[in-house]
FILOSE-947709 format. One record per residue (C-alpha): x, y, z; residue in three letters. Coordinates in nm, 4 decimals, always signed. Layout:
BEGIN
c1:c2:c3:residuo
X:Y:Z:ALA
...
end
This chain:
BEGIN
c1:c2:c3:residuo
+8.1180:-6.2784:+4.1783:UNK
+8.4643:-6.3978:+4.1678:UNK
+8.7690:-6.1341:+4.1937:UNK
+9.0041:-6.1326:+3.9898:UNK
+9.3661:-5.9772:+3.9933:UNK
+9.3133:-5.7526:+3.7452:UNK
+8.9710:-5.6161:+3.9358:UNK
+9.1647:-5.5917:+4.2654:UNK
+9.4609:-5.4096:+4.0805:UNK
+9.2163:-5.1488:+3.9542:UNK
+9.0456:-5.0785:+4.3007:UNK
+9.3373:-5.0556:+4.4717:UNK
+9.5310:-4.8312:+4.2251:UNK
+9.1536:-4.6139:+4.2403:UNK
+9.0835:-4.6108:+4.5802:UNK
+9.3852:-4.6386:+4.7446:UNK
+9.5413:-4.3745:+4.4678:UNK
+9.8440:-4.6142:+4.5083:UNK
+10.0960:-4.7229:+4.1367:UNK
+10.0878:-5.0729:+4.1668:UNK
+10.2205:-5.1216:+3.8257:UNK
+10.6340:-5.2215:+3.9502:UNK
+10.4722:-5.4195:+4.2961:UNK
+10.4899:-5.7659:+4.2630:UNK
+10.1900:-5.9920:+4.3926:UNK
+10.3767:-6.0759:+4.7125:UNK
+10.4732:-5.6917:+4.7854:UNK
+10.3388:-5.6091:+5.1094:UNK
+10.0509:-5.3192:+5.1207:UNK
+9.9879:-5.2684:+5.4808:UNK
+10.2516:-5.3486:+5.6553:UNK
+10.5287:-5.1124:+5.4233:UNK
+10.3031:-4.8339:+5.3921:UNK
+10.2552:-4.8535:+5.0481:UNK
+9.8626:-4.8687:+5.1195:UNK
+9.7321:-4.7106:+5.4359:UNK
+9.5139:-4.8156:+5.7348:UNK
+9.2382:-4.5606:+5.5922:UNK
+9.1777:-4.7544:+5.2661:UNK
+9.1171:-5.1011:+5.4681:UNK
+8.7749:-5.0190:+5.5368:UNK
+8.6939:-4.9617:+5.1798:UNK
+8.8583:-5.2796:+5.1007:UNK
+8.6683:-5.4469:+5.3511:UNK
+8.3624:-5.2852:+5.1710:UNK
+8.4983:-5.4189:+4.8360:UNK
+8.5642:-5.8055:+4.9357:UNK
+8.2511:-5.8294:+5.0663:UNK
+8.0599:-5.7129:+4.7582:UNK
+8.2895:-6.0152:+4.5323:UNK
+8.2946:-6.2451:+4.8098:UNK
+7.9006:-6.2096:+4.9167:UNK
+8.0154:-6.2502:+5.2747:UNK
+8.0666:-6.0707:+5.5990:UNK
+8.3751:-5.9968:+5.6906:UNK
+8.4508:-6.0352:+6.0511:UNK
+8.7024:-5.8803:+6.3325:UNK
+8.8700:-6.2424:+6.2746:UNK
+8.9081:-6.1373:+5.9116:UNK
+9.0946:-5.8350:+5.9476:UNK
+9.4373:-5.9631:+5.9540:UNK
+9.7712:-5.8932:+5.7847:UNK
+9.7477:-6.2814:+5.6726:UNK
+9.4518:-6.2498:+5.4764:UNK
+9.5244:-5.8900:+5.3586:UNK
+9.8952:-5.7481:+5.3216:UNK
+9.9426:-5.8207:+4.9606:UNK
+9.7715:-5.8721:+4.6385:UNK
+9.8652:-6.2430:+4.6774:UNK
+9.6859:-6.2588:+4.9866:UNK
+9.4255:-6.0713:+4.9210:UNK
+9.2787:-6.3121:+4.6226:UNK
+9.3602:-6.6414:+4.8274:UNK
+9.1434:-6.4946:+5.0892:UNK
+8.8349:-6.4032:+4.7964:UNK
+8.9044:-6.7640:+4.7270:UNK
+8.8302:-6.9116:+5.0510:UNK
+8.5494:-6.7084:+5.1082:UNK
+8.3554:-6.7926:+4.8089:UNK
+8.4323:-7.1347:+4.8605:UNK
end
């Protein structure tokens, strides 16, 4: 199942109880605080359910994570 923005919006605004709505796509999560370390794990949980892969230690990096942006470039390569 491919993610879309609007999906990872959602879960993120849910999960991470977090007003997304004046971010922009390249506003980092992680590394400002805006989104804590505590809510990775359920993101984790989440990209691997749209992705239908593992995610690995090797995964788990600001790069792939620490925006929107990043985020969905990452679901892309995953499912690709």
């Amino acid at each position: 199942m491919a993610l879309t923005r609007d999906a990872l919006i959602q879960y993120l605004e849910e999960k991470a109880r977090v007003d997304l709505s004046q971010a922009e796509d390249d506003t980092e999560l992680f590394s400002t605080g805006l989104v804590d370390s505590f809510a990775m794990v359920d993101l984790l949980v989440f990209l691997e359910k749209h992705t239908g892969t593992k995610m690995g230690p090797e995964d788990i990096t600001l790069d792939n994570l620490d925006s929107v942006s990043r985020i969905l470039a990452f679901a892309r390569e995953q499912t690709a």
